[in-house]
C-alpha positions as CSV (number, residue, x, y, z in Angstrom):
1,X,33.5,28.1,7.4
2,X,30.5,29.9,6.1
3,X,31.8,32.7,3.7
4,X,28.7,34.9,3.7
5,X,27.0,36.3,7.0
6,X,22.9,36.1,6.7
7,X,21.1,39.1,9.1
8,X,17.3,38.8,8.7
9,X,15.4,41.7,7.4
10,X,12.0,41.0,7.6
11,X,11.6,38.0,5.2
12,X,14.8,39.6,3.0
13,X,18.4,39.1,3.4
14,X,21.3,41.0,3.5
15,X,25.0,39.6,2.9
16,X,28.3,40.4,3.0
17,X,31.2,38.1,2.5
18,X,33.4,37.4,5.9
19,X,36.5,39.5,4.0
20,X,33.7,41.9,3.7
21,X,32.4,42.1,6.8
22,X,35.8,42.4,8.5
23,X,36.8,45.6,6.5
24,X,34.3,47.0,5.2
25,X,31.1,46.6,7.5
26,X,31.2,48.3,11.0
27,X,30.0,46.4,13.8
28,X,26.7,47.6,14.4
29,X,26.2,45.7,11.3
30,X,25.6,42.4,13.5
31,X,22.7,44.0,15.5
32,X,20.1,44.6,12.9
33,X,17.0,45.8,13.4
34,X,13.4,45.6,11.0
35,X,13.4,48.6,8.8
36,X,10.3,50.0,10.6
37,X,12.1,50.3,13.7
38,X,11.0,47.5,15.6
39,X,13.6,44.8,16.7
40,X,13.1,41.7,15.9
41,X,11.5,40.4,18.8
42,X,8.3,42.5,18.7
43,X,8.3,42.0,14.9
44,X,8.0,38.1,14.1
45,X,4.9,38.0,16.5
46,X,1.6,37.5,14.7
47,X,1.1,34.5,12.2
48,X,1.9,37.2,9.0
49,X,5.1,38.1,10.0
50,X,5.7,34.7,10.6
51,X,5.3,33.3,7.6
52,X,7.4,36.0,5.9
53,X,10.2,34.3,7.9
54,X,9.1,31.2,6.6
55,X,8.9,32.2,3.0
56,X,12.3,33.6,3.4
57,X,13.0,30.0,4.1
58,X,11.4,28.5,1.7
59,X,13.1,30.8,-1.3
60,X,16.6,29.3,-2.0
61,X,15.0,26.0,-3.1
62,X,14.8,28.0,-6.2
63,X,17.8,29.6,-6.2
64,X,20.4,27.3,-8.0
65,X,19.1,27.0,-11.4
66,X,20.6,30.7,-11.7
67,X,21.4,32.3,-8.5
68,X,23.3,35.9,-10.1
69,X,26.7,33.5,-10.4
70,X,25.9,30.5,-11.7
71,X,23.6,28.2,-13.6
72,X,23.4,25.1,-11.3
73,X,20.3,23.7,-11.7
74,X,20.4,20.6,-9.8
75,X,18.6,18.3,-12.0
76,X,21.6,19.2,-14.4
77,X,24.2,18.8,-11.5
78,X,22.8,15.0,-10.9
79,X,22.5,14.0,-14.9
80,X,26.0,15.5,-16.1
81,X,27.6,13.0,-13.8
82,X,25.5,9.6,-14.9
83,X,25.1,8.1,-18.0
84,X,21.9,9.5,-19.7
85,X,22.9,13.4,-21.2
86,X,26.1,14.8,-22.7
87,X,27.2,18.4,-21.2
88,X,26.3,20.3,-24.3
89,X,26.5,24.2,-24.6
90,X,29.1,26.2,-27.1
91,X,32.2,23.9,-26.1
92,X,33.7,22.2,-23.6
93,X,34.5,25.2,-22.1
94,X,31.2,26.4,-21.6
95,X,30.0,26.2,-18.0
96,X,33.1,24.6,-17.0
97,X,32.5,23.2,-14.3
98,X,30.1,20.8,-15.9
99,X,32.5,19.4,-18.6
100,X,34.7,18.6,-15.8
101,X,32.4,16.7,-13.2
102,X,31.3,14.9,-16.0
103,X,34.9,13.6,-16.5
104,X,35.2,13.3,-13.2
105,X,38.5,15.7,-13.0
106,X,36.6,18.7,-10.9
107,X,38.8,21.0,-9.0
108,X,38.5,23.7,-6.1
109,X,37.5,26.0,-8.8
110,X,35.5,23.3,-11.2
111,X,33.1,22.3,-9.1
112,X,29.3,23.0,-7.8
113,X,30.5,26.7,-5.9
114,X,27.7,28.1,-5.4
115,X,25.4,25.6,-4.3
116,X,27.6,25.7,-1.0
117,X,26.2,29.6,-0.4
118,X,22.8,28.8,-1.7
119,X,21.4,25.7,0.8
120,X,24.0,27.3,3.7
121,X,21.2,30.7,3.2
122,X,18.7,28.2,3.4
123,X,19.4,27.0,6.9
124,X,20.2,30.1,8.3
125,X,17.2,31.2,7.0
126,X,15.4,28.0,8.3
127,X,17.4,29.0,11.7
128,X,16.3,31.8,11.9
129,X,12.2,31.0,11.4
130,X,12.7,28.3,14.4
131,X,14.2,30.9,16.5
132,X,11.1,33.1,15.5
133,X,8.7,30.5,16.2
134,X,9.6,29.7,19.9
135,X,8.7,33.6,20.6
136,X,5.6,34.1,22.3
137,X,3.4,36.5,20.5
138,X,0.4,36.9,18.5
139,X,0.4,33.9,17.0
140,X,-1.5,30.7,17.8
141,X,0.5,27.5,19.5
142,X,-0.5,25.3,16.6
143,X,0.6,27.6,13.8
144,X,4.3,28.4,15.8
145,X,4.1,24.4,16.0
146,X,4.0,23.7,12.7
147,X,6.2,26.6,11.1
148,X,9.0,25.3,13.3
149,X,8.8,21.3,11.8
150,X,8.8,23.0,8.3
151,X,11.7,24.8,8.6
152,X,13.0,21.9,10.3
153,X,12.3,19.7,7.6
154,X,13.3,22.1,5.3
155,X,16.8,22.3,7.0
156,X,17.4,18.6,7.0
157,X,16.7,18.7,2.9
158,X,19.1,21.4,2.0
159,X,21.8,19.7,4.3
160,X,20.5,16.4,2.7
161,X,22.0,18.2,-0.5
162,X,24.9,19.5,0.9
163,X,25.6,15.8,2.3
164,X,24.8,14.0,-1.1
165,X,27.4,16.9,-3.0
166,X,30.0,17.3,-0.6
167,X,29.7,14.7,2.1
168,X,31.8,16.4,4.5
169,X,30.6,19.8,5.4
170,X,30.1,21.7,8.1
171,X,27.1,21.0,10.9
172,X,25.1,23.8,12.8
173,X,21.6,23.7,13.9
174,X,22.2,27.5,15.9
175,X,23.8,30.4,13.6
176,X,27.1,30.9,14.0
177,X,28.8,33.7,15.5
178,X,31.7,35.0,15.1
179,X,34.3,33.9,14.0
180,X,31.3,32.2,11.7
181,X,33.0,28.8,11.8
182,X,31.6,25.2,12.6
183,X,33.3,21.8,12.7
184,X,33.6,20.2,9.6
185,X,32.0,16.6,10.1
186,X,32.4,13.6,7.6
187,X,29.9,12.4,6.1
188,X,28.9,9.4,8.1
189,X,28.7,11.9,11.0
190,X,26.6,14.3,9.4
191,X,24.0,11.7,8.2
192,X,24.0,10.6,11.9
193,X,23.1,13.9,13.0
194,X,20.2,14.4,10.3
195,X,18.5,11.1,11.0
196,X,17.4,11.4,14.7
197,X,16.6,15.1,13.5
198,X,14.3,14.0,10.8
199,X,13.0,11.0,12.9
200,X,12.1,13.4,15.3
201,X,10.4,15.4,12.8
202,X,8.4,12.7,11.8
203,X,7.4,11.3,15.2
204,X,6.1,15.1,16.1
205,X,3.2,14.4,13.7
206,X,2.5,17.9,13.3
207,X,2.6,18.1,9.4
208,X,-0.3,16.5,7.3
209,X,0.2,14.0,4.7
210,X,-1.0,16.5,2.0
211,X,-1.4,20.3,2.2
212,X,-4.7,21.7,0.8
213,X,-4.3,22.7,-2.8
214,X,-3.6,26.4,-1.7
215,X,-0.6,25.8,0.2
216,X,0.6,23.1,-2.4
217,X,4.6,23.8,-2.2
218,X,4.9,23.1,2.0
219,X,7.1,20.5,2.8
220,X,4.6,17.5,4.3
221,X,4.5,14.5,6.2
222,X,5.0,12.9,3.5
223,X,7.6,15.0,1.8
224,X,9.5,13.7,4.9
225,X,9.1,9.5,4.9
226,X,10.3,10.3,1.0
227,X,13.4,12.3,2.1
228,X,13.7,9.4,5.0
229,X,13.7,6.6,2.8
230,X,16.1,8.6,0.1
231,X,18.7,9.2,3.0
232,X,19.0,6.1,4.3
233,X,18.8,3.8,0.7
234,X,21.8,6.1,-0.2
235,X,23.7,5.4,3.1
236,X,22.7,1.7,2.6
237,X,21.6,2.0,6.4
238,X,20.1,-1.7,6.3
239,X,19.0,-1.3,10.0
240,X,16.7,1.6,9.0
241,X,15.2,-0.4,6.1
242,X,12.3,-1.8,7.8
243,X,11.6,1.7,9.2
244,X,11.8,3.0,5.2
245,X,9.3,0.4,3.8
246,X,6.7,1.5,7.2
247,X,7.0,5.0,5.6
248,X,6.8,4.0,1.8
249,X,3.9,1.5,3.0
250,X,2.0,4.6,4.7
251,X,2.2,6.3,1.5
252,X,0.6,3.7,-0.4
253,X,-2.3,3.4,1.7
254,X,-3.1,7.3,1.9
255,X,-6.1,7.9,-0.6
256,X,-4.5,11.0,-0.9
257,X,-1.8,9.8,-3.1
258,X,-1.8,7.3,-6.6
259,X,-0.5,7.5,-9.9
260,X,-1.5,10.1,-12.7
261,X,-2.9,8.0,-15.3
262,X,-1.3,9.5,-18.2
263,X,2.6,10.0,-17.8
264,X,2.3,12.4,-20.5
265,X,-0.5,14.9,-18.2
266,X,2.0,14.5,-15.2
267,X,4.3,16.4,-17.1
268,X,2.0,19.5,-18.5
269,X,1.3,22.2,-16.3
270,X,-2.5,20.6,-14.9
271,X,-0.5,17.8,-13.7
272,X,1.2,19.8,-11.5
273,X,0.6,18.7,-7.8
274,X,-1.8,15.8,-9.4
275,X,-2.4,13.3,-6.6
276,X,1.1,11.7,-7.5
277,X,3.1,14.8,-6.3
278,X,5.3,14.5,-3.4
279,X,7.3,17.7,-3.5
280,X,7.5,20.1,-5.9
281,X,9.4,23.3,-6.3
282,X,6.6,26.1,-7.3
283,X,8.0,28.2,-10.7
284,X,5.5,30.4,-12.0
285,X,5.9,32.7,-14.8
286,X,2.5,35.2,-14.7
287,X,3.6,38.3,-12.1
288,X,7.3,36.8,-12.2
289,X,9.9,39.7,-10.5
290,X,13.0,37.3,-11.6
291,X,15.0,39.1,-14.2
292,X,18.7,39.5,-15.5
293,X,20.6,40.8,-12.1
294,X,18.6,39.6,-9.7
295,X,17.3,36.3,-10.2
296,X,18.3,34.7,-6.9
297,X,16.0,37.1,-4.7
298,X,13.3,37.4,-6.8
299,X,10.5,35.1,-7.1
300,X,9.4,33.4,-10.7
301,X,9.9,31.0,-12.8
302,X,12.9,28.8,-14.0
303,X,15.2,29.2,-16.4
304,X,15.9,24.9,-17.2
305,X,13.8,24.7,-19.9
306,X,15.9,27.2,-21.7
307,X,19.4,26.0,-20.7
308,X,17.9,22.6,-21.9
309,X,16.6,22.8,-25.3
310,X,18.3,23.6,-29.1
311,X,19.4,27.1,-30.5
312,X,18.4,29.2,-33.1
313,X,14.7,27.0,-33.2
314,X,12.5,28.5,-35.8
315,X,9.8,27.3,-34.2
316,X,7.0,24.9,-34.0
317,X,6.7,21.9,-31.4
318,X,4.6,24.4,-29.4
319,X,8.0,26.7,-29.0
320,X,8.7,30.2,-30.7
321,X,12.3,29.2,-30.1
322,X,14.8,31.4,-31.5
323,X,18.1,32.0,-29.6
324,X,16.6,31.5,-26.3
325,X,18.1,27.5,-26.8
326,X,21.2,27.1,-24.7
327,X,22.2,23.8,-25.8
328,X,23.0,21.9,-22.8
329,X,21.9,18.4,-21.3
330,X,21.6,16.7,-25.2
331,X,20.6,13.6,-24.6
332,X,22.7,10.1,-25.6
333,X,21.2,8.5,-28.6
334,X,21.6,5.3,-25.8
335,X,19.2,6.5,-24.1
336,X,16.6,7.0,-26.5
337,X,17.5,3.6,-27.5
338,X,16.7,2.0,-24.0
339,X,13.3,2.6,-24.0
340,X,11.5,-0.2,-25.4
341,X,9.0,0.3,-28.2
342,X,5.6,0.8,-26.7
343,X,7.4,2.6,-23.9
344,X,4.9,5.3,-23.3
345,X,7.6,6.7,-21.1
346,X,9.6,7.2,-23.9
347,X,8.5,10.4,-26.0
348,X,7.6,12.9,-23.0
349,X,11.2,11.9,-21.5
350,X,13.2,11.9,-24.9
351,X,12.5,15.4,-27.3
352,X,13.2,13.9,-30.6
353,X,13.9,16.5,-33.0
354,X,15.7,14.7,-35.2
355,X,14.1,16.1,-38.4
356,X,14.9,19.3,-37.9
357,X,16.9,22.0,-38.7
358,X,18.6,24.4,-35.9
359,X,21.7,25.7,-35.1
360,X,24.0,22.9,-33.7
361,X,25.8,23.1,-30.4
362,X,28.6,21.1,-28.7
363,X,27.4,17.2,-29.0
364,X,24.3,17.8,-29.9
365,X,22.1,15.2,-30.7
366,X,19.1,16.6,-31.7
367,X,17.6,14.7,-28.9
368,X,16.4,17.1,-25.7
369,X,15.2,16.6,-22.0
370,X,11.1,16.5,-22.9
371,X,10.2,16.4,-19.6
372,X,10.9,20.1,-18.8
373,X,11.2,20.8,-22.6
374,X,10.4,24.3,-23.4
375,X,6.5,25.6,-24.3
376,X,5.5,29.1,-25.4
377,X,2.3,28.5,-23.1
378,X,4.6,28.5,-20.3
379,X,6.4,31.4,-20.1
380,X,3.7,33.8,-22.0
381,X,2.2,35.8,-18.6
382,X,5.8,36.7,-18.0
383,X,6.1,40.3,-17.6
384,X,9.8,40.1,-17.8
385,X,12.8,38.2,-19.5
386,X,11.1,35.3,-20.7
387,X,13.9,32.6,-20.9
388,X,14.0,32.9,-17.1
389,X,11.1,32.4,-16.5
390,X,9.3,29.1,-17.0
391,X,6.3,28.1,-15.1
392,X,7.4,24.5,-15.0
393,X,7.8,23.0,-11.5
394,X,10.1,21.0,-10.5
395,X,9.1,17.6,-9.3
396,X,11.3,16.4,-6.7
397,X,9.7,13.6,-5.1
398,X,6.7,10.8,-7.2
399,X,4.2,8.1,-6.0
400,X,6.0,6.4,-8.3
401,X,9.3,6.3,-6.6
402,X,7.5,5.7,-3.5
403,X,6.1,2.3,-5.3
404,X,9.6,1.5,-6.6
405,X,11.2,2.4,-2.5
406,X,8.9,0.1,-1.3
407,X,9.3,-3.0,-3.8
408,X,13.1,-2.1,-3.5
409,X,13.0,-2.3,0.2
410,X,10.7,-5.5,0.6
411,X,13.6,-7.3,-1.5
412,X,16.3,-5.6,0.7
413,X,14.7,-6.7,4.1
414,X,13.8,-10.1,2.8
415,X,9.7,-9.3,2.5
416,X,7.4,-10.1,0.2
417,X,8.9,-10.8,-3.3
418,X,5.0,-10.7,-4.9
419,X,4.0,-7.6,-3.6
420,X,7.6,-6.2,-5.0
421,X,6.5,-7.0,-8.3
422,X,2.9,-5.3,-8.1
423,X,4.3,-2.1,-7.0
424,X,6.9,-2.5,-10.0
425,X,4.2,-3.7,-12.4
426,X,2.1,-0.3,-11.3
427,X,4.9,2.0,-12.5
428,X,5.2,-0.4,-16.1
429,X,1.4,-0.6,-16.3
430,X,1.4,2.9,-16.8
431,X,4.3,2.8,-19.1
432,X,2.4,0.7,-21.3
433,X,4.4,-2.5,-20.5
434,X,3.7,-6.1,-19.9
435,X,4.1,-6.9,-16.1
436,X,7.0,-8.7,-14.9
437,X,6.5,-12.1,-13.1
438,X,9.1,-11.4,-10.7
439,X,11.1,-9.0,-10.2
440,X,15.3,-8.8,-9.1
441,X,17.0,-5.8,-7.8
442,X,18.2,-5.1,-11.0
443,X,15.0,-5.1,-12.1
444,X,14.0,-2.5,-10.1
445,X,16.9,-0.2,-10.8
446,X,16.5,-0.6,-14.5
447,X,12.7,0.4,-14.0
448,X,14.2,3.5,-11.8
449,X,16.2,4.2,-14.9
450,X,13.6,4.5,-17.2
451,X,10.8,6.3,-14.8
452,X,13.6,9.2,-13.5
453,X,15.6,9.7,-16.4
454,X,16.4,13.2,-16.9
455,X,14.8,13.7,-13.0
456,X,18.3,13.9,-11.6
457,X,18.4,10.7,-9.7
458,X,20.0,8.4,-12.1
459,X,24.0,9.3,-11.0
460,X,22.8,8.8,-7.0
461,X,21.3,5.6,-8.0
462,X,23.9,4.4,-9.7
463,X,26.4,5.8,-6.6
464,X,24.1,3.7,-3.6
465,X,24.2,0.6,-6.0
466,X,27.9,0.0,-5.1
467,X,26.7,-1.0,-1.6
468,X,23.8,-3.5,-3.1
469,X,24.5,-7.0,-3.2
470,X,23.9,-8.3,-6.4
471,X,23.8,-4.9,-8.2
472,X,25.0,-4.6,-11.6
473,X,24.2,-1.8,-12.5
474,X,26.5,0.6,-10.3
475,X,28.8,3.5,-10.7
476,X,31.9,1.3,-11.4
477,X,30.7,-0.4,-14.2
478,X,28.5,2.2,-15.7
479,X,30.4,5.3,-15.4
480,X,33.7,4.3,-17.2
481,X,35.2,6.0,-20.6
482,X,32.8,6.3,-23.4
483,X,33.7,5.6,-27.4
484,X,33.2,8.9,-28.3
485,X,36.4,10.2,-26.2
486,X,34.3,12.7,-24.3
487,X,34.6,11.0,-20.7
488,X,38.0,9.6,-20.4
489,X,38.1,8.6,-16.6
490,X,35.9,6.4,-14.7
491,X,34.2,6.7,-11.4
492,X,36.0,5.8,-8.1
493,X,34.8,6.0,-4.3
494,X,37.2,8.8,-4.6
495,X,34.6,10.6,-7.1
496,X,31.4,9.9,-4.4
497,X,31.7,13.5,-3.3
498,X,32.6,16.5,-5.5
499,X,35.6,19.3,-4.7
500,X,34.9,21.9,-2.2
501,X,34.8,25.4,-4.0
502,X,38.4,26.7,-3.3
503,X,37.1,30.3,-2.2
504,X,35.6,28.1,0.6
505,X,39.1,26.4,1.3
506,X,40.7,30.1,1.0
507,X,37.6,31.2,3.7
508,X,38.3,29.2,6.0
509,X,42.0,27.0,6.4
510,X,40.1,24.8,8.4
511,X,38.2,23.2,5.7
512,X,39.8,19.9,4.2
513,X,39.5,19.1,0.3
514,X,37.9,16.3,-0.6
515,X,40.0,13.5,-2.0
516,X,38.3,13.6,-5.9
């Protein structure tokens, strides 16, 4: 089921695919000991070694943007498939894959391959430092404690992604030994084996609301209502709505948390971890090992904001440019257009170059994803190859998407329709908008829309609205055929979960397709 075995070497990895493993790797291979000597077992026992292991776990969350096979960033993976960016690049057949999700005719080998390998290291890894912190050793009670919820929470994320990809996948909380398999569960079954996981999580208390500034980058309590109420507002779980809005609500009350004043600040590198970051993946460019060959193990920065902006730029805009422009994600002139004037929103999400002159890719627009656009200032410490290493962050979850949760919810269980408003009217405040007097579910996804474009929500959203009554705005009618003859088939339930890679299917006979 899994095609590449994971053996722990301090907080490193080793792999070998199964075909490898059963010709060419001898089987002392399985019983690996620390470099030093020690096994394992008197090695993970003081609170360093332990948080190697934990590291270890945290790494692949920045592995997909480039991970040595391919670029799969996943804030690309989300917006090729909604209704905000064109593919881009040299042609239609650049990055394949892409171009094909996006017209929703992805195969067994067109589809998100590597992410399979990359979040499937990520809970072996996360395996592996719960196993590690049940060992008695050096280490105090309360740090063992809280290292094994984080790389529990951390697990239930990278299935989360898994589940929200592929739906049905393959469910293990213990690594697998041979012959490396596990059941392949659906994905009703899979999000029923997370939730009492992450409940449980949750009810531990262990994890505080917000790390201290030098451990910004640790999943929190916090980090986990957000994946809660993302989970079960995409499995329209209405019985766990109530439970959702308690968690959303909790947010809101925390001093710790509240919107940056200036969208345009929460997208620069001092807004980074401001008091309205959730999550964030950590990228940083000064001391950065990633480089050309081995960019998956290596920490850095990220390579999106050069994927994501126009060739052969001759500069200005606070960018050197040159040919380190990729050309993907160009943005629809629509959604430029949707932003209403005064939308402050509106120039730090859309890059309008418009006026200048660059070498043109595949549908460009010469309009560009601003949020992560590329800076000279951020990537200039780099000691190595600069286009892979930007020091932008990723911002996975926002205070203001636990404001819109919340207003979303109260509507959903029947609460409050006023306070729903004010927690809308907070996000449009900032914007620069006029408040809204009321506020519909359509409403709310519209203000989603304009807050997380180019955030990789927007095709999710529009995927979960299909089981929202009175909904509009949904993957049925929004992701159909376009006049420019670039997407030519429209979304089905069919389309909900993307192709398993076929080197999986060839893995492992086991493994079902998806019906796509």
């Amino acid at each position: 089921m899994i095609t590449k075995i994971y053996q722990s070497l301090r907080a490193g990895l080793v792999y070998c695919g199964i075909s490898a493993v059963l010709t060419a790797c001898s089987d002392n291979f399985l019983e690996v000991t620390n470099p030093t000597g020690e096994p394992l077992e008197e090695y993970y026992t003081t609170e360093t070694t332990l948080n190697e292991a934990l590291t270890s776990a945290y790494a692949p969350l920045h592995w997909p943007d480039w991970d040595n096979a391919a670029y799969n960033d996943l804030t690309i993976d989300g917006e090729i498939m909604g209704d905000d960016f064109w593919v881009g690049g040299s042609d239609n057949t650049d990055n394949q894959h892409w171009h094909r999700l996006f017209n929703f005719a992805g195969d067994g080998n067109n589809t998100l391959g590597t992410l399979w390998g990359d979040f499937y290291s990520g809970i072996k890894r996360c395996n592996d430092a719960i196993k590690y912190a049940s060992w008695e050793g050096k280490a105090s009670q309360d740090f063992r404690r809280s290292m094994e919820m984080q790389a529990r929470l951390l697990r239930v994320y990278y299935y989360n992604i898994l589940w929200h990809y592929y739906g049905n996948v393959p469910f293990y909380l213990e690594n697998l030994a041979l012959p490396y398999t596990a059941p392949q569960m659906q994905a009703d079954e899979i999000y029923a084996q997370l939730l009492p996981e992450l409940e449980d999580i949750i009810a531990s208390g262990v994890l505080p609301m917000r790390w201290p500034s030098a451990e910004s980058g640790r999943v929190s309590q916090a980090f986990a209502y957000m994946l809660y109420a993302e989970m079960v507002m995409y499995q329209n779980d209405a019985a766990r709505y109530p439970q959702a809005l308690t968690y959303m609500k909790q947010i809101i009350s925390d001093p710790d948390y509240s919107l940056n004043p200036s969208f345009y600040n929460l997208w620069q590198e001092s807004g980074e971890w401001c008091s309205e970051s959730i999550f964030e993946i950590n990228y940083n460019d000064d001391q950065a090992q990633r480089d050309w060959g081995n960019a998956a193990i290596n920490a850095g920065g990220t390579v999106f904001p050069t994927l994501c902006s126009p060739n052969g730029w001759g500069g200005g805009e606070g960018w050197d440019g040159g040919n380190d422009g990729w050309g993907f994600l160009p943005m629809k002139v629509e959604t430029y257009n949707m932003y209403a004037e005064g939308d402050l929103r509106r120039d730090v999400t859309c890059w309008d170059v418009r006026g200048y002159s660059y070498t043109e890719r595949y549908q460009d627009t010469h309009i560009w994803h601003g949020k992560y656009r590329p800076q000279s200032e951020n990537n200039k410490d780099c000691p190595t190859s600069k286009n892979l290493n930007y020091n932008n962050n990723k911002r996975i979850y926002r205070y203001a998407e636990t404001l819109l949760n919340a207003a979303e919810l109260l509507l959903q269980t029947g609460g409050n329709a006023a306070e729903a408003a004010q927690y809308v009217n907070e996000v449009r405040t900032r914007a620069g908008l006029s408040p809204l007097a009321a506020v519909t579910i359509d409403d709310i996804l519209t203000e989603r829309h304009l807050e997380f474009c180019g955030e990789g929500k927007r095709y999710f959203d529009l995927v979960r609205a299909e089981g929202i009554s009175g909904a509009t705005q949904k993957a049925s009618t929004v992701l159909v055929p376009d006049s420019y003859g670039y997407r030519t088939n429209s979304w089905t339930p069919s389309k909900k979960h993307i192709p398993l890679a076929q080197s999986e299917l060839d893995a492992d006979p086991t493994l079902v397709q998806n019906n796509y």
